[in-house]
C-alpha positions as CSV (number, residue, x, y, z in Angstrom):
1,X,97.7,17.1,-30.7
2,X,95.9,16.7,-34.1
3,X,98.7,16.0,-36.1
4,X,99.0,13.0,-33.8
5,X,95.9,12.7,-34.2
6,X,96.0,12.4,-38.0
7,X,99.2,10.4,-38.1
8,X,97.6,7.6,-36.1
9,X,94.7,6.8,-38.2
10,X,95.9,7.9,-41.7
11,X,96.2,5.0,-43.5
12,X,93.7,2.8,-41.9
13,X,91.2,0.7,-43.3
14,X,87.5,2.1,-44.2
15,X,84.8,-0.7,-44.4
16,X,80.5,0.1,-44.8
17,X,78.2,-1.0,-42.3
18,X,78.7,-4.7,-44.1
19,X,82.4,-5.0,-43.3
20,X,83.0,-4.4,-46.7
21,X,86.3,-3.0,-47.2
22,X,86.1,0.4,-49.3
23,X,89.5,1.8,-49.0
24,X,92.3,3.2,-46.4
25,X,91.9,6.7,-45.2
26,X,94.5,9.1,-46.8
27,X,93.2,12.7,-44.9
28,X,91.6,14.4,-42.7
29,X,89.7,17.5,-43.0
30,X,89.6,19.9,-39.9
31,X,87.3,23.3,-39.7
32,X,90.3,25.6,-39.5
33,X,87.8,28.0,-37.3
34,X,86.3,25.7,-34.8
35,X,89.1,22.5,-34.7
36,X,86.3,20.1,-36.1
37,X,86.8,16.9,-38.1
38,X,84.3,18.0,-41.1
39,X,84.9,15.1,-43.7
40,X,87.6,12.0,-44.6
41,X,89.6,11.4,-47.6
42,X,89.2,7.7,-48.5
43,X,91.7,6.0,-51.1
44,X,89.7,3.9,-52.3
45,X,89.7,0.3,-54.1
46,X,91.0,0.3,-57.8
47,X,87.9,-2.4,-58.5
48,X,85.1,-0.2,-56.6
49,X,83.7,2.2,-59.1
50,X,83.6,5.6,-57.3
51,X,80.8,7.6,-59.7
52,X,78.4,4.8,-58.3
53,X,79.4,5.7,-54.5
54,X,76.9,9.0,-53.1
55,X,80.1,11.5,-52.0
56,X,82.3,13.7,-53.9
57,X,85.1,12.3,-55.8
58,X,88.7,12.7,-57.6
59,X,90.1,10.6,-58.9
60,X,90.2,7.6,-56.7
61,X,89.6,9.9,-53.4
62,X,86.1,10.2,-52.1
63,X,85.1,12.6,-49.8
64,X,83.5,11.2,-46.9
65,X,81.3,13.6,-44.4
66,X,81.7,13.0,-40.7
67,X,78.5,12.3,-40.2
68,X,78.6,8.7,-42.0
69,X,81.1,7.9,-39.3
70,X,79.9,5.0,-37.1
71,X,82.8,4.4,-35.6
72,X,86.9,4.4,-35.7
73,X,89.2,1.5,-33.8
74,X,91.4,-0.8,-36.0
75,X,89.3,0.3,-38.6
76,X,86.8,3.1,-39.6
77,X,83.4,2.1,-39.8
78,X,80.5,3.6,-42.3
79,X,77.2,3.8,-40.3
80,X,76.4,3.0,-44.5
């Protein structure tokens, strides 16, 4: 079921608590003990500069904990 899961939101857009578009998701990190979503992998914009952002980073790739998840339908929305 989680690969599913995973396959159906990979790729969608991420947008802060503005509606200000910040990237497309490009993974998912799972607790391998428990089956919990622990953080997201967000692609994000070429013109955003990522050292600014408050998350880890490589490269373009910011690493987003669950916990600044407001909510995920069409797109996935920062409670930030």
């Amino acid at each position: 079921m989680s690969s599913s899961f995973s396959k159906e939101l990979i790729g969608r857009s991420v947008v802060d608590s503005h509606g200000e578009y910040l990237g497309r998701l490009n993974d998912i990190v799972f607790d391998v003990s428990s089956g919990v979503v622990t953080d997201l992998h967000v692609e994000v914009e070429p013109n955003i500069d990522v050292s600014k952002l408050p998350w880890e980073s490589q490269g373009n790739i910011v690493q987003i904990p669950i916990d600044v998840i407001k909510s995920v339908a069409t797109q996935i929305h920062l409670n930030i």
